[in-house]
PyMOL Python script that loads the backbone (N, CA, C, O; Angstrom):
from pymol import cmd

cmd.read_pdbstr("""\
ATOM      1  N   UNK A   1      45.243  36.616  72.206  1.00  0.00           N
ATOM      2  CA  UNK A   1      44.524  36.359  73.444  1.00  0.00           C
ATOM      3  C   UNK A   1      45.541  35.906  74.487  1.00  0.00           C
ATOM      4  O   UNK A   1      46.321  34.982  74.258  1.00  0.00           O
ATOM      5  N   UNK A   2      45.517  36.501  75.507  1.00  0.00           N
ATOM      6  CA  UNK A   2      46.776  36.357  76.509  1.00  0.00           C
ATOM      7  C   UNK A   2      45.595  35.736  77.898  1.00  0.00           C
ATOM      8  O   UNK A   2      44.594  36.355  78.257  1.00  0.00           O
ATOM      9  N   UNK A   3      46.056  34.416  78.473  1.00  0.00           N
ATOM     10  CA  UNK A   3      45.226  34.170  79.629  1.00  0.00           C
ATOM     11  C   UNK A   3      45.890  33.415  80.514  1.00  0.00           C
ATOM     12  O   UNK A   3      46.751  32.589  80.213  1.00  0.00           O
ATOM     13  N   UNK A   4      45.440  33.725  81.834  1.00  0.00           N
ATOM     14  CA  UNK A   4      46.184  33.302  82.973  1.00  0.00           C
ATOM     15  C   UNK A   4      45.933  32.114  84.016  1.00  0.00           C
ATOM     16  O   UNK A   4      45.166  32.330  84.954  1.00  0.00           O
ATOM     17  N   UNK A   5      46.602  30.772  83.876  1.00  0.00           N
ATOM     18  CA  UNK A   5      45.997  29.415  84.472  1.00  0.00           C
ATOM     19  C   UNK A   5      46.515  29.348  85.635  1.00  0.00           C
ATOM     20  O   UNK A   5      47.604  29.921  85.656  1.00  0.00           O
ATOM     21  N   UNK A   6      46.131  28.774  86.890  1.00  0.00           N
ATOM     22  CA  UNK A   6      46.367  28.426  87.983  1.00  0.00           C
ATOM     23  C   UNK A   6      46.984  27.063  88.087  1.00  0.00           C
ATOM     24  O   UNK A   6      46.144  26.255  87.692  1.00  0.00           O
ATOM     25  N   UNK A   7      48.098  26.455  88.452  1.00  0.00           N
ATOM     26  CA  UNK A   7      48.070  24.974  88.477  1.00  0.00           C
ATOM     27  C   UNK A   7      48.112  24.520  90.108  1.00  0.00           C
ATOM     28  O   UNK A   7      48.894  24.817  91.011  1.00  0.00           O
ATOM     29  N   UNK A   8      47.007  23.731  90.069  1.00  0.00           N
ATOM     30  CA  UNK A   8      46.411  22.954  91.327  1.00  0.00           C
ATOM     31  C   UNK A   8      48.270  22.435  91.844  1.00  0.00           C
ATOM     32  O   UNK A   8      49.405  22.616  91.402  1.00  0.00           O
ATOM     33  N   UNK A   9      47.648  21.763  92.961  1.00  0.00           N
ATOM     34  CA  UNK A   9      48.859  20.834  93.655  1.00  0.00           C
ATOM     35  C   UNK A   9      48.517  19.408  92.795  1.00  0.00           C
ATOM     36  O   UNK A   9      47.933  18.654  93.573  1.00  0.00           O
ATOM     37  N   UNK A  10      48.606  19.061  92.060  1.00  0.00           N
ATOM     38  CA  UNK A  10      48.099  17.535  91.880  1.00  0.00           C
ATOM     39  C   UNK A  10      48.618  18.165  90.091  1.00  0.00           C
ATOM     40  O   UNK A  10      48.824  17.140  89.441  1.00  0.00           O
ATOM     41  N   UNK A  11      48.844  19.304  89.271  1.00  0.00           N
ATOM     42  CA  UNK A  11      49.705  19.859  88.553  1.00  0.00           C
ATOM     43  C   UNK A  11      48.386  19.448  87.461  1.00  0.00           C
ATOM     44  O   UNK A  11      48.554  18.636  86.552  1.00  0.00           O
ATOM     45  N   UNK A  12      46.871  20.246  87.748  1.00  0.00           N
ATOM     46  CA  UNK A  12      46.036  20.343  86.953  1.00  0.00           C
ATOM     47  C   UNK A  12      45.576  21.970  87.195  1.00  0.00           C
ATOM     48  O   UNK A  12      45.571  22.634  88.232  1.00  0.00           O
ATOM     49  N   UNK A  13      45.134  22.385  85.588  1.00  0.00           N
ATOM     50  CA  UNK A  13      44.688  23.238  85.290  1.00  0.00           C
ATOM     51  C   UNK A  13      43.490  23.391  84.547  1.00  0.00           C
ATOM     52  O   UNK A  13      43.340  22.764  83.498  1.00  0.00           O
ATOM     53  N   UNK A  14      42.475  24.290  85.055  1.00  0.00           N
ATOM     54  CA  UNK A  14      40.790  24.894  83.968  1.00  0.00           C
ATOM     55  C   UNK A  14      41.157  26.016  83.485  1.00  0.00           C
ATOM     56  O   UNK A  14      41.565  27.092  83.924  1.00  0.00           O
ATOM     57  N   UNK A  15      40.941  25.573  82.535  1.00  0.00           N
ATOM     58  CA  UNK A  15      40.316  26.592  81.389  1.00  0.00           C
ATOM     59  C   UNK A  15      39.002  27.458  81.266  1.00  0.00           C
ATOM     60  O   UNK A  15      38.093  26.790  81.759  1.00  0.00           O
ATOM     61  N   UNK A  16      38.569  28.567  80.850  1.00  0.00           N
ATOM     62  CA  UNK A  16      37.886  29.172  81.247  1.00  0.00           C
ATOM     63  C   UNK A  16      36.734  28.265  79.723  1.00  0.00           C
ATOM     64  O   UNK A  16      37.136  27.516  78.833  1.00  0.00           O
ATOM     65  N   UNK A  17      35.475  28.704  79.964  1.00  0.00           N
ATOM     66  CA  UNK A  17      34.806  28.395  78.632  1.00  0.00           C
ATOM     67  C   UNK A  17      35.342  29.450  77.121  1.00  0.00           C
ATOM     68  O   UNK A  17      35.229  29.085  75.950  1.00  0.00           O
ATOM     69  N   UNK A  18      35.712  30.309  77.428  1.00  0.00           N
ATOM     70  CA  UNK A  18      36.447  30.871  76.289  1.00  0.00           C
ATOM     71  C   UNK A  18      37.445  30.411  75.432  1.00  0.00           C
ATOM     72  O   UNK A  18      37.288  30.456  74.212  1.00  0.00           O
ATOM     73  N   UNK A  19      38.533  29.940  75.990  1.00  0.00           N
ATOM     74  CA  UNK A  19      39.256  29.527  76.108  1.00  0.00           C
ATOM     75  C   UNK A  19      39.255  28.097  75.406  1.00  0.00           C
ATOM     76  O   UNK A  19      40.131  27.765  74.607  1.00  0.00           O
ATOM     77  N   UNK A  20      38.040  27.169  75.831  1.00  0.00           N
ATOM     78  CA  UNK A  20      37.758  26.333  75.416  1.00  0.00           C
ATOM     79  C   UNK A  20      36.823  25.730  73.870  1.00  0.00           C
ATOM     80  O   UNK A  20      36.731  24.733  73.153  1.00  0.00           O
ATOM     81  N   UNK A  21      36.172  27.389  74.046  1.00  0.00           N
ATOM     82  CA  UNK A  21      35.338  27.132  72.710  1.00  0.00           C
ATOM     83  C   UNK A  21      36.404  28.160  71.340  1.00  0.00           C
ATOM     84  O   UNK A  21      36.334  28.069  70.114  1.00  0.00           O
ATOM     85  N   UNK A  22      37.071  28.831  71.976  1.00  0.00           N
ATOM     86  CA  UNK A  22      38.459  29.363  70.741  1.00  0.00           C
ATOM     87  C   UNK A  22      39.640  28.029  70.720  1.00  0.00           C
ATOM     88  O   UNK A  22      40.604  28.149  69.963  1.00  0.00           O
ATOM     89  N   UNK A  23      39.555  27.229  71.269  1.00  0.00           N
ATOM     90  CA  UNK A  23      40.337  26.297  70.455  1.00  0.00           C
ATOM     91  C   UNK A  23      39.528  25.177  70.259  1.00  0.00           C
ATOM     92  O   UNK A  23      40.195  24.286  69.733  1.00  0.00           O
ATOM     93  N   UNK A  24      38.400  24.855  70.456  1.00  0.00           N
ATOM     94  CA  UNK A  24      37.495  24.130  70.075  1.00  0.00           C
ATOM     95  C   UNK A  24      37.656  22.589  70.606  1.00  0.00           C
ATOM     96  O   UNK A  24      37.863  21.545  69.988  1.00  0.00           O
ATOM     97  N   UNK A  25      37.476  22.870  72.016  1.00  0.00           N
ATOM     98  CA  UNK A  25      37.775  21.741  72.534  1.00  0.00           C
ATOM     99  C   UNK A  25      36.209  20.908  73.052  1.00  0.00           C
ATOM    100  O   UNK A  25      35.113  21.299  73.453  1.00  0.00           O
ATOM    101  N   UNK A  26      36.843  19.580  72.775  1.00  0.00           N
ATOM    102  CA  UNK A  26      35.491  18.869  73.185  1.00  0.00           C
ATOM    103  C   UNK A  26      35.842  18.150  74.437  1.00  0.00           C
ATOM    104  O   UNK A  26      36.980  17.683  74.477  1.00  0.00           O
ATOM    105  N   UNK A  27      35.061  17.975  75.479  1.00  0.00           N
ATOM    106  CA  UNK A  27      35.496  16.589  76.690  1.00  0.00           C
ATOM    107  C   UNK A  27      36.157  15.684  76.351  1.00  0.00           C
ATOM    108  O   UNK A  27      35.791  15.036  75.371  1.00  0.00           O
ATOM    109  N   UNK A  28      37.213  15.375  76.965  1.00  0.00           N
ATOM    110  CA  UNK A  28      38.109  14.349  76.382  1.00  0.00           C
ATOM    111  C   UNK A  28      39.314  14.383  75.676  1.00  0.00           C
ATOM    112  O   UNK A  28      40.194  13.523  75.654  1.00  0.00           O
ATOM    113  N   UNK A  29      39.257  15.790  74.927  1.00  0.00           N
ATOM    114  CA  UNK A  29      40.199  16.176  73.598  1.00  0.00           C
ATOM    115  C   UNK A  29      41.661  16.421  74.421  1.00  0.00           C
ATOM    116  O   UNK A  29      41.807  16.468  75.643  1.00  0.00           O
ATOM    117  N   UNK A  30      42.752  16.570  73.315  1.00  0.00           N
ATOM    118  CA  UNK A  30      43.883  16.676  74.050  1.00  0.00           C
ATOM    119  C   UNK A  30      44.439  17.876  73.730  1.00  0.00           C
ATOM    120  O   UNK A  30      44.553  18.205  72.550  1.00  0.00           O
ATOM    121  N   UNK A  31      44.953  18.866  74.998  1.00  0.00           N
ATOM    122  CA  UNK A  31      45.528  20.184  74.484  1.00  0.00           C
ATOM    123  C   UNK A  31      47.514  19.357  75.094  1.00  0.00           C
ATOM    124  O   UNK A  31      48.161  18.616  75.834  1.00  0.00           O
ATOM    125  N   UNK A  32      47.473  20.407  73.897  1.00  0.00           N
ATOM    126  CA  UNK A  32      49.141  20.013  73.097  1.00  0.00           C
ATOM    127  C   UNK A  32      49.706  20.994  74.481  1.00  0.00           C
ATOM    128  O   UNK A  32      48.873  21.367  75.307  1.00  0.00           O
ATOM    129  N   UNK A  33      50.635  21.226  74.580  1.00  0.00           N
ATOM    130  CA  UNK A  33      51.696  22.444  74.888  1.00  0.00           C
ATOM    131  C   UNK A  33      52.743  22.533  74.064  1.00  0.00           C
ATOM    132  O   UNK A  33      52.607  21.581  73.296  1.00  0.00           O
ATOM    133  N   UNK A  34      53.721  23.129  73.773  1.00  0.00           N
ATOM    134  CA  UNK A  34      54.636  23.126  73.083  1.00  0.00           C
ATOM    135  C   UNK A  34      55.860  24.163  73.575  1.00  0.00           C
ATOM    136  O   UNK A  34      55.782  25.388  73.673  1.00  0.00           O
ATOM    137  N   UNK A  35      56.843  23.430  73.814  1.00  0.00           N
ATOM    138  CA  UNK A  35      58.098  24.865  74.152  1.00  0.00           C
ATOM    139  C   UNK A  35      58.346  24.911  73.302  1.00  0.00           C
ATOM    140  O   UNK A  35      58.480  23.848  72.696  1.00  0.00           O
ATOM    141  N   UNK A  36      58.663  26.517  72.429  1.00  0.00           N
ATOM    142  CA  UNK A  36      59.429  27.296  71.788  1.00  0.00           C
ATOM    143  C   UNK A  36      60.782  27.084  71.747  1.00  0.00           C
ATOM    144  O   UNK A  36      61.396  26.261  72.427  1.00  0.00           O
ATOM    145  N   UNK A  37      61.344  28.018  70.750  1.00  0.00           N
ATOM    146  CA  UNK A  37      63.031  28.142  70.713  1.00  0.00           C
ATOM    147  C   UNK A  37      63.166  28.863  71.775  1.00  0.00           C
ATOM    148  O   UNK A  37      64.113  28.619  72.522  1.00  0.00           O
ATOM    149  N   UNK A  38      62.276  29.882  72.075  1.00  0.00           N
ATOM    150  CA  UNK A  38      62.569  30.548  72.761  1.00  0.00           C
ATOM    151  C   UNK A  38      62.103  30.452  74.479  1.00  0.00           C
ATOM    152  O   UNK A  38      61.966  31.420  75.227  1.00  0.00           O
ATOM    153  N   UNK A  39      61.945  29.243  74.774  1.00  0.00           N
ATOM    154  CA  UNK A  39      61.102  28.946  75.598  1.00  0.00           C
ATOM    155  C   UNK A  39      59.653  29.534  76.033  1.00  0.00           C
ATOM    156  O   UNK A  39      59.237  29.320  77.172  1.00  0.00           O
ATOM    157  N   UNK A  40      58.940  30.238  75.147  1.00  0.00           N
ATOM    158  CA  UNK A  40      58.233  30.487  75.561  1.00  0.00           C
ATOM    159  C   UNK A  40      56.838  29.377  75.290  1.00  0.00           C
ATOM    160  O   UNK A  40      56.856  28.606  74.331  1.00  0.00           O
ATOM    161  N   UNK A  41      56.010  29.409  75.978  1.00  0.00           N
ATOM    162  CA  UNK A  41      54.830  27.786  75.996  1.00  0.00           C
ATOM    163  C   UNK A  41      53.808  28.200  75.070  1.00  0.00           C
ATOM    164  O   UNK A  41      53.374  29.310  75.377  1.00  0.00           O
ATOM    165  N   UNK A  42      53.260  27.701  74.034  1.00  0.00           N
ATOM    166  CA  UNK A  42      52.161  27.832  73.418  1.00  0.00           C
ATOM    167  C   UNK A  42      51.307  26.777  73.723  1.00  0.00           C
ATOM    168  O   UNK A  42      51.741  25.805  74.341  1.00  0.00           O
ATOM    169  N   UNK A  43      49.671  26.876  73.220  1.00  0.00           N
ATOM    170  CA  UNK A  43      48.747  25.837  73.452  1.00  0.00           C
ATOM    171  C   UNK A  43      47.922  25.748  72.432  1.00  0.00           C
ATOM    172  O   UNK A  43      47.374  26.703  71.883  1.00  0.00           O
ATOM    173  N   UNK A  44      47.799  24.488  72.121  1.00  0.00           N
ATOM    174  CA  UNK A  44      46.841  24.296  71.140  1.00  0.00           C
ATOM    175  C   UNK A  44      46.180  23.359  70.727  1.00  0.00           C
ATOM    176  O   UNK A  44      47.024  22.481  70.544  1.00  0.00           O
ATOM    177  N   UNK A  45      45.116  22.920  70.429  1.00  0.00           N
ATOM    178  CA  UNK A  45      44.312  21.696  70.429  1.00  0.00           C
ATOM    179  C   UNK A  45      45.068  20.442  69.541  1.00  0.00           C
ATOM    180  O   UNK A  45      45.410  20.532  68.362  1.00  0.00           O
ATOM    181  N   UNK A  46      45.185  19.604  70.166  1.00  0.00           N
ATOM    182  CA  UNK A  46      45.985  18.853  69.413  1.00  0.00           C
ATOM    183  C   UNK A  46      45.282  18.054  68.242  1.00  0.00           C
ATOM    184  O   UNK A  46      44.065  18.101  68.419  1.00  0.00           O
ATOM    185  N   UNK A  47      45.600  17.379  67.175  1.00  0.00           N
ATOM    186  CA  UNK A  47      44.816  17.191  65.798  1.00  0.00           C
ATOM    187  C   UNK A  47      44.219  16.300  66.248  1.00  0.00           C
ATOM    188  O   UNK A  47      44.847  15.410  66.822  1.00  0.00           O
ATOM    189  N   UNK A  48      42.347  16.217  66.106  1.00  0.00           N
ATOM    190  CA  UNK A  48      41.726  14.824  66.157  1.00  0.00           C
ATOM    191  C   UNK A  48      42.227  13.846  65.631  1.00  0.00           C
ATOM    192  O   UNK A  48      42.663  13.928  64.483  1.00  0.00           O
ATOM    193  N   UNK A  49      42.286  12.664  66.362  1.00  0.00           N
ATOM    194  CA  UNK A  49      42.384  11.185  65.682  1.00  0.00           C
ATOM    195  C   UNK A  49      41.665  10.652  64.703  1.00  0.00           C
ATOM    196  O   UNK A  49      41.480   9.435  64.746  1.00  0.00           O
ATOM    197  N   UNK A  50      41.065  11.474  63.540  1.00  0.00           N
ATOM    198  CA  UNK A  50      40.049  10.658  62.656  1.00  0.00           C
ATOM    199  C   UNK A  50      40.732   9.912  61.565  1.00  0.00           C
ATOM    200  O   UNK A  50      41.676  10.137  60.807  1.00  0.00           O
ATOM    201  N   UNK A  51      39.841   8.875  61.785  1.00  0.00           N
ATOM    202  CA  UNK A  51      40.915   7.656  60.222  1.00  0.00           C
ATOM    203  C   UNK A  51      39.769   8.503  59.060  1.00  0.00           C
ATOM    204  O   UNK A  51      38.846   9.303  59.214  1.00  0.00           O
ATOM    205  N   UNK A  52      40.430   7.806  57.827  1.00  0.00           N
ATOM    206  CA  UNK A  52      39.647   8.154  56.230  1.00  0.00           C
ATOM    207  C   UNK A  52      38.793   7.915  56.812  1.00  0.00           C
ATOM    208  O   UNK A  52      38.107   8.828  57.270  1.00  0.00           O
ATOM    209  N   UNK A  53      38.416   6.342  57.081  1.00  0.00           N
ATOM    210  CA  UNK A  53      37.143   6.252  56.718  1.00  0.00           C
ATOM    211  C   UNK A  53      35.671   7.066  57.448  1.00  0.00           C
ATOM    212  O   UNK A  53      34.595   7.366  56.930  1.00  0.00           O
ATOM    213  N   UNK A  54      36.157   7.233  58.759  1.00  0.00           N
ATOM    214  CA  UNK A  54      35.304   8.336  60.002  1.00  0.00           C
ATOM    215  C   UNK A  54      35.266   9.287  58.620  1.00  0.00           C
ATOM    216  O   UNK A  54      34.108   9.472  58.248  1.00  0.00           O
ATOM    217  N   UNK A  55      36.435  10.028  57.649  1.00  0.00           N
ATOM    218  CA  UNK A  55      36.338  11.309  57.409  1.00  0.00           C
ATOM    219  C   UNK A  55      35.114  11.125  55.944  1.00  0.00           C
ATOM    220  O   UNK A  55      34.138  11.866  55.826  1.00  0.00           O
ATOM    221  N   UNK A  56      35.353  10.336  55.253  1.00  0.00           N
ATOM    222  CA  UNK A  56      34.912   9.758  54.202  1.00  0.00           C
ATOM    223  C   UNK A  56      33.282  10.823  53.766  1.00  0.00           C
ATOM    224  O   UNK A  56      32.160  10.591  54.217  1.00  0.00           O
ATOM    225  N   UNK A  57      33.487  11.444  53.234  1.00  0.00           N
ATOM    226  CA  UNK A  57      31.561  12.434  53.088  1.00  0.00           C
ATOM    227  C   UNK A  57      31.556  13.369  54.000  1.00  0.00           C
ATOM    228  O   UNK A  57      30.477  13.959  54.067  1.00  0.00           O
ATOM    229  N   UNK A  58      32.464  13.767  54.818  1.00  0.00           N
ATOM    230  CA  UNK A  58      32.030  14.612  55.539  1.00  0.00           C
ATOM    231  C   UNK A  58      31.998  16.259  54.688  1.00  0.00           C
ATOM    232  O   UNK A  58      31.343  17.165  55.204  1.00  0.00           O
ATOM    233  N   UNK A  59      32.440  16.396  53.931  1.00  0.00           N
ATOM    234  CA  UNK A  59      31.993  17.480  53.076  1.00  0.00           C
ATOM    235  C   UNK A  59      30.822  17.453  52.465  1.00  0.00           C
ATOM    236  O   UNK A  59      30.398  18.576  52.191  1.00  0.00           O
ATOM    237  N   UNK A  60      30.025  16.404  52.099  1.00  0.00           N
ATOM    238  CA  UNK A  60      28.784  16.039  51.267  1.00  0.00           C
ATOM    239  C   UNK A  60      28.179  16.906  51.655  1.00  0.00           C
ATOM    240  O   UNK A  60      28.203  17.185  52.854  1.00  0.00           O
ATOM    241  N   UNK A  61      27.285  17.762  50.567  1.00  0.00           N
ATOM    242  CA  UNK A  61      26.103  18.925  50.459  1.00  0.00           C
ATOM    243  C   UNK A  61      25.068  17.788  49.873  1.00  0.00           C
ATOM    244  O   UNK A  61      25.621  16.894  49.233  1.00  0.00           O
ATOM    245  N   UNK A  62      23.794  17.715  49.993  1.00  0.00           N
ATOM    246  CA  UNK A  62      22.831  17.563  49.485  1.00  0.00           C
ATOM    247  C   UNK A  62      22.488  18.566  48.234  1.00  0.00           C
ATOM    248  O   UNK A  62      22.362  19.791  48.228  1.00  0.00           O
ATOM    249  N   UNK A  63      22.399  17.750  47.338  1.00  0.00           N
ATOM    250  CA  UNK A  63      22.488  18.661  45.894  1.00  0.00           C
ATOM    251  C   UNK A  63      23.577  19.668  45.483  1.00  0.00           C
ATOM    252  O   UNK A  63      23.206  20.605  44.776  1.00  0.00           O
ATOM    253  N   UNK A  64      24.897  19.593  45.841  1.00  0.00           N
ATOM    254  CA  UNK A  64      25.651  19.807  45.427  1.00  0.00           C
ATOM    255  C   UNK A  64      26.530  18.732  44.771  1.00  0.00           C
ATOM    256  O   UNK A  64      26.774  17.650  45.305  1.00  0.00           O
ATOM    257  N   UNK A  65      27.090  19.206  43.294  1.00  0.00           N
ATOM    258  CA  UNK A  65      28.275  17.801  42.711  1.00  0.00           C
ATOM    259  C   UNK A  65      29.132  18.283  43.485  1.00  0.00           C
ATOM    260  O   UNK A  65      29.377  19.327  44.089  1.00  0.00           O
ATOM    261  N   UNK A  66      29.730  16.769  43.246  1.00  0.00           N
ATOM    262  CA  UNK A  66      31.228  17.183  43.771  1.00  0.00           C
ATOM    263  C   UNK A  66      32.624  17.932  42.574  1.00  0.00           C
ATOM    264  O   UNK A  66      32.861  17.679  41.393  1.00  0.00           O
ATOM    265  N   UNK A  67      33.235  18.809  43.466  1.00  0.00           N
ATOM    266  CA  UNK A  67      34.401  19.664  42.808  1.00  0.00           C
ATOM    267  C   UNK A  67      35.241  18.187  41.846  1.00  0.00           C
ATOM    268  O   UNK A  67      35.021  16.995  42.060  1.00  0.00           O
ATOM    269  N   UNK A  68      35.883  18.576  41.147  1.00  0.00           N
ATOM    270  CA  UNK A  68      36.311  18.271  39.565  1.00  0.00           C
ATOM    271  C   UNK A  68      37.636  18.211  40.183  1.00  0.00           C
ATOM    272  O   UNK A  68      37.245  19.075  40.968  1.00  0.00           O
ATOM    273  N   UNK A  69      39.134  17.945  40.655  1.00  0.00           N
ATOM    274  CA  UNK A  69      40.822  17.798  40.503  1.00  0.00           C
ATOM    275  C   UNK A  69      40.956  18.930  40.209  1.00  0.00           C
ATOM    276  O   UNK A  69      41.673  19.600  40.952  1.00  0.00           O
ATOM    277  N   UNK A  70      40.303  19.617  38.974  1.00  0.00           N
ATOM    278  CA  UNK A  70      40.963  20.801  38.973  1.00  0.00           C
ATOM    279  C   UNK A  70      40.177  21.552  39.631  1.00  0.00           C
ATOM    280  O   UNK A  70      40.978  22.146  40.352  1.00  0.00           O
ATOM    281  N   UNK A  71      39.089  21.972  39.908  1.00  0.00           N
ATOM    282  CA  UNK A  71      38.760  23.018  40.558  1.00  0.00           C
ATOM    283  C   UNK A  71      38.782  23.192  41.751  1.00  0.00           C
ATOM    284  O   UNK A  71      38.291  24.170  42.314  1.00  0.00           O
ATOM    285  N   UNK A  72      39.561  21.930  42.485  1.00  0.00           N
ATOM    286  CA  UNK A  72      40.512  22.307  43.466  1.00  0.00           C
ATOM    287  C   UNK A  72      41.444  22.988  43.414  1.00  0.00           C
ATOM    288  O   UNK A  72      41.779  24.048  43.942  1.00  0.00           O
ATOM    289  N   UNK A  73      42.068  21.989  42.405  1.00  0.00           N
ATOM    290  CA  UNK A  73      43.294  22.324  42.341  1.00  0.00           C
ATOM    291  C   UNK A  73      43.407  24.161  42.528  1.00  0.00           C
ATOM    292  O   UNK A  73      44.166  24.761  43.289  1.00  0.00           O
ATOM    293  N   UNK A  74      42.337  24.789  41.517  1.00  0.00           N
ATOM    294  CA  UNK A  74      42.283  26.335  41.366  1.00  0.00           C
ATOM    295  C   UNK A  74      42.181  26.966  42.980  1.00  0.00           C
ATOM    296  O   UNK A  74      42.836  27.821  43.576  1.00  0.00           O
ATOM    297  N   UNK A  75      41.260  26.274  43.284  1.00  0.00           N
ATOM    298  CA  UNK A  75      40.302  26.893  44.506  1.00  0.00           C
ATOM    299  C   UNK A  75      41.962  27.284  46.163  1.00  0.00           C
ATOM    300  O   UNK A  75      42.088  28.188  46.990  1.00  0.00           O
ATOM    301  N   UNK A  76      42.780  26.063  45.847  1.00  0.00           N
ATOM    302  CA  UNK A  76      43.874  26.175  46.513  1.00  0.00           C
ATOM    303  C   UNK A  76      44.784  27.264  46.037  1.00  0.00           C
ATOM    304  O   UNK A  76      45.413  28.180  46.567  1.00  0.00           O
ATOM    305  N   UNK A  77      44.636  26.886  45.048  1.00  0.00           N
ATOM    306  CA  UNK A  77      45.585  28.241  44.031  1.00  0.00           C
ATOM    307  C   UNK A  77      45.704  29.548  44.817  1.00  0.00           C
ATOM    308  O   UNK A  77      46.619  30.071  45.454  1.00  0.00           O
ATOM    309  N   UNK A  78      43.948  30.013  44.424  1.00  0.00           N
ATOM    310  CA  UNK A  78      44.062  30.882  44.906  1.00  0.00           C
ATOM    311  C   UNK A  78      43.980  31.209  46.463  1.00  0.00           C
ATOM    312  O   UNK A  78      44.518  32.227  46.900  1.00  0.00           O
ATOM    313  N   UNK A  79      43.500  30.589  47.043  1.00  0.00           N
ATOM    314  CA  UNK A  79      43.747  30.888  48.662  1.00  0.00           C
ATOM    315  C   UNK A  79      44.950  31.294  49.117  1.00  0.00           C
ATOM    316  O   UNK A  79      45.112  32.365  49.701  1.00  0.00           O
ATOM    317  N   UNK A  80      46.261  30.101  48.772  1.00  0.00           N
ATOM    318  CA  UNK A  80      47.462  30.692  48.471  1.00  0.00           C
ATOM    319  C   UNK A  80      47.570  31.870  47.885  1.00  0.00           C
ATOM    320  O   UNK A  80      48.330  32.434  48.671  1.00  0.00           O
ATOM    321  N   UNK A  81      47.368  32.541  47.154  1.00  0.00           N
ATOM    322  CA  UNK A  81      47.473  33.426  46.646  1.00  0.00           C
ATOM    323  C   UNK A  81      47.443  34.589  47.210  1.00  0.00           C
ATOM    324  O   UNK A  81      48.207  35.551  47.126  1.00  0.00           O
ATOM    325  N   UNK A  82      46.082  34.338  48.041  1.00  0.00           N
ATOM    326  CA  UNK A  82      45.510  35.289  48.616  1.00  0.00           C
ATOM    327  C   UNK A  82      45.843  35.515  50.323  1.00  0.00           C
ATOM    328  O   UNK A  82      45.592  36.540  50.957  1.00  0.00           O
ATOM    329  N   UNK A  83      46.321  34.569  50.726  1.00  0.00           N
ATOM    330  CA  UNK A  83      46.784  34.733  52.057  1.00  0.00           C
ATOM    331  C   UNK A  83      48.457  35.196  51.760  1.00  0.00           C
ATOM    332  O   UNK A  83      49.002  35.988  52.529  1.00  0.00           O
ATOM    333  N   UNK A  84      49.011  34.759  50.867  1.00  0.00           N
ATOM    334  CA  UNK A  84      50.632  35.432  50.286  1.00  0.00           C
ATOM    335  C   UNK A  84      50.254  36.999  50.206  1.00  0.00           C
ATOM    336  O   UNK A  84      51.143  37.734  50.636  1.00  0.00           O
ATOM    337  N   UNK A  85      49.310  37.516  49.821  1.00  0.00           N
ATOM    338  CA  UNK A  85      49.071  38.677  49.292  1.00  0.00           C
ATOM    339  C   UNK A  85      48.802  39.941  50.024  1.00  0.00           C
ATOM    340  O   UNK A  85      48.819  41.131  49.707  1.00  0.00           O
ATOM    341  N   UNK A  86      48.440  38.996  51.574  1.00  0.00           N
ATOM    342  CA  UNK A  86      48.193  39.773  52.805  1.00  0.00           C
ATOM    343  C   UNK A  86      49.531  39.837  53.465  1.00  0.00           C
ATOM    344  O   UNK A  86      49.854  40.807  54.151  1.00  0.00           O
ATOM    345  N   UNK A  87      50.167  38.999  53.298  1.00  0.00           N
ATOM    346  CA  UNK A  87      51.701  39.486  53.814  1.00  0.00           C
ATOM    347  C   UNK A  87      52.254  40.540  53.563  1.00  0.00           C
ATOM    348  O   UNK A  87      53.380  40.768  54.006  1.00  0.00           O
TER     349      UNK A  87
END
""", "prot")
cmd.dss("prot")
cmd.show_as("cartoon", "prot")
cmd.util.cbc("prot")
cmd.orient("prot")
């Protein structure tokens, strides 16, 4: 996705709503910039601030157990696996 920002005199820029809901930004949130080796600028939502404990259940299913050490452990396995595999 290639898109084109205007910067005000006061050295602010909008984002279109596209733009905003593909990097999943909420009011308030902070977009990163980043120079390259090559100088070129990327953008990207920078990582929420959540502590454990905010994160603590946020996977919880109602009537689902919870995954077992190992069947993580597998479940990573293969994702790795499988994103290596598309290379």
């Amino acid at each position: 996705m290639h898109i084109d920002v205007v910067v005000t005199p006061q050295g602010q820029i909008t984002l279109s709503e596209a733009v905003v809901a593909r990097l999943g930004l909420k009011p308030g949130e902070v977009v990163r910039l980043d120079l390259r080796v090559d100088d070129k600028p990327t953008a990207d939502a920078a990582a929420p601030k959540t502590k454990a404990p905010t994160a603590a259940g946020m996977l919880y299913k109602p009537g689902r157990r919870p995954l077992t050490q190992a069947e993580i452990d597998d479940a990573i396995a293969a994702a790795v696996a499988e994103k290596t595999a598309r290379r």
